[in-house]
N, C-alpha and C positions, 0 to 999 in steps of 0.2 A: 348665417344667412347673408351680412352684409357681404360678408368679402366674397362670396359667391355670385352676389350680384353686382358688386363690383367687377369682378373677372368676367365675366358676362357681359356686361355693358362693352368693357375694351374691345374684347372681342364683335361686339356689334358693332362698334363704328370703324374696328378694322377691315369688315365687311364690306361697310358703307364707302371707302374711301375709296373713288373712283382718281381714274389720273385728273379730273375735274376737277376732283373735289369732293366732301361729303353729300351722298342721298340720303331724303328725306325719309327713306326704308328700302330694305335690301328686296323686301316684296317687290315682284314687278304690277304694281301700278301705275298707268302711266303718268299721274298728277304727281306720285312722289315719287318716282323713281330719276330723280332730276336734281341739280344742287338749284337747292333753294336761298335766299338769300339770309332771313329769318333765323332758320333752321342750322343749316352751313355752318353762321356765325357763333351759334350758340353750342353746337356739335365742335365748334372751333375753339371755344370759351372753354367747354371740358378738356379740351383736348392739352390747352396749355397747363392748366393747373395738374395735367395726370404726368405731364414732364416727357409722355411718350413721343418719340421722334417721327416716327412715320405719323400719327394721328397728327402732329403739329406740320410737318409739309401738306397733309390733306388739306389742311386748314388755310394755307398760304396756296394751292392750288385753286379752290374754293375760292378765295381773295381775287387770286387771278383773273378766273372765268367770270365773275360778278363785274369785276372793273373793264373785262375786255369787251362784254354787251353795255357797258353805261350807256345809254340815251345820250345824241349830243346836249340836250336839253341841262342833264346833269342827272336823271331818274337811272335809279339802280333798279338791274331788272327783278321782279318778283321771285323768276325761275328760270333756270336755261336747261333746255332737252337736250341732251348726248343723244343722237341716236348712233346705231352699232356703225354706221359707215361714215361719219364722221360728221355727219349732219346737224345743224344746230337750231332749234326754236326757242324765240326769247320772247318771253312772256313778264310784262310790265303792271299784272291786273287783270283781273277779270270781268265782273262788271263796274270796275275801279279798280282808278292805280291803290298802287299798296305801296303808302308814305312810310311805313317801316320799314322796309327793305331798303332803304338808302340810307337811314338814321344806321341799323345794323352794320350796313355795310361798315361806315365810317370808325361804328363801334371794336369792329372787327378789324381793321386795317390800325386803330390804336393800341389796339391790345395787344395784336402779335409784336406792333413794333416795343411796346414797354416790356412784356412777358418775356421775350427773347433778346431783348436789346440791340435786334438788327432795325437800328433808326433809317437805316440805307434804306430799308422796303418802305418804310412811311414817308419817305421825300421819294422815291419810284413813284410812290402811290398819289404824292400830294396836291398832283390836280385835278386825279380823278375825286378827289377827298374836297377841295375848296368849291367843284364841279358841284357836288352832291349838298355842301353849304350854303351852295347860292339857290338853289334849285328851292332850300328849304325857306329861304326869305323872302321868294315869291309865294310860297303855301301859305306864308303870313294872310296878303291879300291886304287886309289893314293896315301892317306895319306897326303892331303892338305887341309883337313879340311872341304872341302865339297859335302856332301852325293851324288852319283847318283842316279837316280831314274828314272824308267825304264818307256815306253809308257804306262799309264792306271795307274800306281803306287802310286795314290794319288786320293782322293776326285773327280777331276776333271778326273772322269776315261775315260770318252770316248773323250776326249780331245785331243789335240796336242803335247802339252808339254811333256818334257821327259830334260833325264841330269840331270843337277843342277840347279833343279825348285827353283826359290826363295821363293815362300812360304814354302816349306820343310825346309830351311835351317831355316826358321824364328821359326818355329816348337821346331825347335832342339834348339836354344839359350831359347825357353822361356822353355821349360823342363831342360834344365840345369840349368839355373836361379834359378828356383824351387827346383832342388834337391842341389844346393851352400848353399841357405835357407832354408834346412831342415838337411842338413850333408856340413858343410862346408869345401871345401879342395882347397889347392893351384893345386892342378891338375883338378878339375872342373872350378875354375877360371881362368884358363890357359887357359882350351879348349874353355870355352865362349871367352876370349879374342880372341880366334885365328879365331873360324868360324866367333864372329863380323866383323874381320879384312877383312875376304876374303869378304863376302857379301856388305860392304862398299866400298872395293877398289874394285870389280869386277862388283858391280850393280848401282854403283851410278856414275853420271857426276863428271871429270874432274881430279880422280886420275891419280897419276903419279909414273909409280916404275913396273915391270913386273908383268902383269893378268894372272890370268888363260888362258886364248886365247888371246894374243894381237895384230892380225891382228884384231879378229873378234871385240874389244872393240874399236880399233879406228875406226873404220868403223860403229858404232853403233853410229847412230846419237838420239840426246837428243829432247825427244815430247812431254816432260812436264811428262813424268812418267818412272817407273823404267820396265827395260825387264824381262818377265815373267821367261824366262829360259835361259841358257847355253849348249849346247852341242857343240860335234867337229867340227859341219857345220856352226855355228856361233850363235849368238841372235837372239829369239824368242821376238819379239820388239813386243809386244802384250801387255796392260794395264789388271795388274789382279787383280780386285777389291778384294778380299781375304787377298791377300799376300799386298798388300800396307795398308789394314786395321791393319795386325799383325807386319808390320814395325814401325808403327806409333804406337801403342798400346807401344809396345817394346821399344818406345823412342829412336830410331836409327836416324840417319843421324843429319846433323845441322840443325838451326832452321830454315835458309833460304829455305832449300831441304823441311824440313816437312811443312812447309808454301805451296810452291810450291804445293807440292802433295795434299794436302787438298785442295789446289784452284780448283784443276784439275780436284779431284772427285767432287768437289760441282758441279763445271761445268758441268761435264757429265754426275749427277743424274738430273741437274735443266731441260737438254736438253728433256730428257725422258718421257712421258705420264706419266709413273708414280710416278715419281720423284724417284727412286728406282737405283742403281746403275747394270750394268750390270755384269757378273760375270768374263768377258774377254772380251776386245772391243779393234781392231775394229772384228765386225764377219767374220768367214773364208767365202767367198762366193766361188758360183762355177766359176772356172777358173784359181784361186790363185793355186800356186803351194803346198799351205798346203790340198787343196780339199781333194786332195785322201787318201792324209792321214789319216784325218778327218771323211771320208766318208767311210772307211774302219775299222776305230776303232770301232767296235760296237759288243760283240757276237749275238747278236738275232735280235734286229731290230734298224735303225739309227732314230735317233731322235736329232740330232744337225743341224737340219734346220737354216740358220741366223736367230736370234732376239732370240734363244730358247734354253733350258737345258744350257749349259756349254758353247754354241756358240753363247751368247751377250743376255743371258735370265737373269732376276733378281731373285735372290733368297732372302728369306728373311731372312734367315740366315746366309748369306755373309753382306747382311744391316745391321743386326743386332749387328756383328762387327765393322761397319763404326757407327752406330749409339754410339759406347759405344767409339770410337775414339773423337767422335764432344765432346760428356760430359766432359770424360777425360782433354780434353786441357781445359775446360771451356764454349765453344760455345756453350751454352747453348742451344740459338735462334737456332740453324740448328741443333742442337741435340733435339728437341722438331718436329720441321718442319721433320725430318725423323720421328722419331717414329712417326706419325703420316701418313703419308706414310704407313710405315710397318704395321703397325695395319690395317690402311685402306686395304692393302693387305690379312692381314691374317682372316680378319673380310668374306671377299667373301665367295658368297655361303654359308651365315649361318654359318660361324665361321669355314670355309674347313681348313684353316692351310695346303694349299697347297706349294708341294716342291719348284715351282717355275713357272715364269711366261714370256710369250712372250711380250719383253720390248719393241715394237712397237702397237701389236693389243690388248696388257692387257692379251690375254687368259690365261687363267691357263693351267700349263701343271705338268707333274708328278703325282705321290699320296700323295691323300686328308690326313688330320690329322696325319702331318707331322710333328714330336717332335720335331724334331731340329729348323723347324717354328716358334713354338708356345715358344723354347727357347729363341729368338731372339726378341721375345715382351717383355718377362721377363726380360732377361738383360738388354735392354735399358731404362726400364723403371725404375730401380734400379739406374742402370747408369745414369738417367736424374734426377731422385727426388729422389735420398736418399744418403749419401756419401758410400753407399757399395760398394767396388773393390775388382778383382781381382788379383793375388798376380805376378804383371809383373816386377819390379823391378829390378838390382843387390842386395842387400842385404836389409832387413826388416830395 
């Protein structure tokens, strides 16, 4: 099964690979059938660990199209539309910009240059790259190091979170990280040091010294995971399987805390039907005071029913994270027991490489041949049998 959804996957994003760059599905949709910036990147991420040559030009075409709509602002676009006559729509956000697609981008623009060792394309690239740096120290607002990011502003768009989402923050140290080890400077290793500092003393159990909100952090009681967000009304005390994938990737917290959190996901993917991790848990149900909130975020039609999309649904591109976290440290055994999961998942319906799935009754929900899916096989599978990584470090 694996190597069949392996050979599968390749094959879907050699699909995907427009002379743009990679679509966010080979469906014609017209929201994904666009190189995404997100999606792109991470479509790009597989592409270098699987060593294939055409997937890795996608990937640097992808690079291209993203850096040629940059904002002069310094904002990397959300999405850019090919259409068939050469026409281009660039899309920045919907009802908000989307602060990850420029974190991505930079992520993407480091990786190709470390993965391939064409440092040439990262100094090409390195003003659209200081462009999209600067961009993020206005996000500040405060000037304490950690980015705001507004409701819908990130991947998990029709979501709840808002503020200083933890996973944005994690975003931005590993695109830092990347451009320290491609253009080293005591002022990029200052600013990693400073955002590590706040996300460690501000998201993790038992610092001591004044937080960002410190009514709201002593009052934040500790449930075996880190809080998805921050804003002025307090912690968003929600498990966001994403952002603890890319903590732990990132090599943050002690080894006791990284212990902890790894128990915690094992736990909550083992409890699941599908063994699959959920993408925020616990789900907002109706009655919770986050409902309407919830229930309100949507432009067209609501689709975060509990167990589903972004409200406690599995995706297999958030697993596929957590799957290259188990490799990583070693665990091999629960790094093999997921990916096999994951494949299982993405195998449905004749190899659908669906976006994601209802983590109680199994259904598939989203659109079918879904790249970023089918990247999520490929990393881990990299990730489980063969030493290829990607470049998370402080310094090479």
């Amino acid at each position: 099964m694996m190597e069949a959804v392996y050979l599968k996957a390749l094959d879907l994003l050699q699909k995907a690979a427009s002379p743009q760059g990679f679509l966010a599905s080979v469906q014609p949709i017209t929201n994904y059938h666009r190189v995404w910036a997100r999606d792109g990147v991470i479509c790009g991420l597989a592409a270098l660990v699987s060593g294939e040559t055409h997937l890795i030009k996608a990937f640097r075409n992808t690079l291209n199209t993203l850096a040629q709509h940059q904002h002069e602002l310094g904002t990397i676009p959300s999405n850019v539309a090919i259409a068939e006559e050469g026409h281009e729509a660039v899309s920045y956000g919907g009802l908000a910009g989307r602060v990850d697609a420029t974190t991505w981008f930079v992520i993407g623009v480091t990786q190709y240059a470390l993965l391939t060792g064409d440092h040439a394309f990262y100094h090409e690239k390195k003003q659209a790259v200081q462009k999209a740096l600067h961009v993020m120290e206005h996000w500040e607002f405060n000037h304490r190091h950690l980015m705001y990011v507004p409701l819908s502003g990130n991947w998990a768009d029709e979501y709840i979170t808002d503020g200083y989402v933890l996973y944005d923050q994690l975003l931005r140290i590993w695109a830092l990280r990347g451009v320290q080890a491609c253009d080293s400077s005591t002022q990029y290793a200052d600013k990693i040091n400073a955002i590590t500092h706040q996300v460690l003393h501000n998201f993790t159990p038992g610092t001591v010294g004044e937080h960002y909100h410190e009514r709201a952090y002593q009052e934040w009681e500790w449930q075996g995971y880190l809080p998805c967000t921050l804003n002025p009304a307090g912690y968003k005390n929600r498990f966001d399987a994403f952002a603890h994938a890319l903590f732990l990737l990132l090599d943050l917290g002690s080894p006791d805390l990284q212990n902890a959190l790894v128990g915690y996901m094992k736990e909550q993917a083992h409890k699941l039907p599908m063994k699959l991790l959920p993408a925020f848990w616990p789900p907002v149900t109706e009655g919770e005071s986050d409902w309407q909130l919830l229930r309100n975020n949507c432009k067209y039609e609501f689709r975060n029913y509990p167990f589903e999309f972004h409200n406690g649904g599995s995706w297999p591109m958030v697993n596929g994270f957590y799957g290259m976290v188990l490799a990583q440290r070693g665990d091999l055994g629960a790094a093999e027991a997921l990916q096999s999961a994951l494949d299982a998942a993405n195998a449905r319906a004749d190899f659908a490489f669906y976006e994601n799935f209802n983590s109680q009754t199994e259904a598939p929900n989203g659109v079918p041949r879904c790249t970023w899916s089918a990247a999520a096989s490929v990393l881990v599978h990299h990730y489980t049998h063969s030493t290829t990584r990607l470049f998370v470090a402080d310094s090479l």
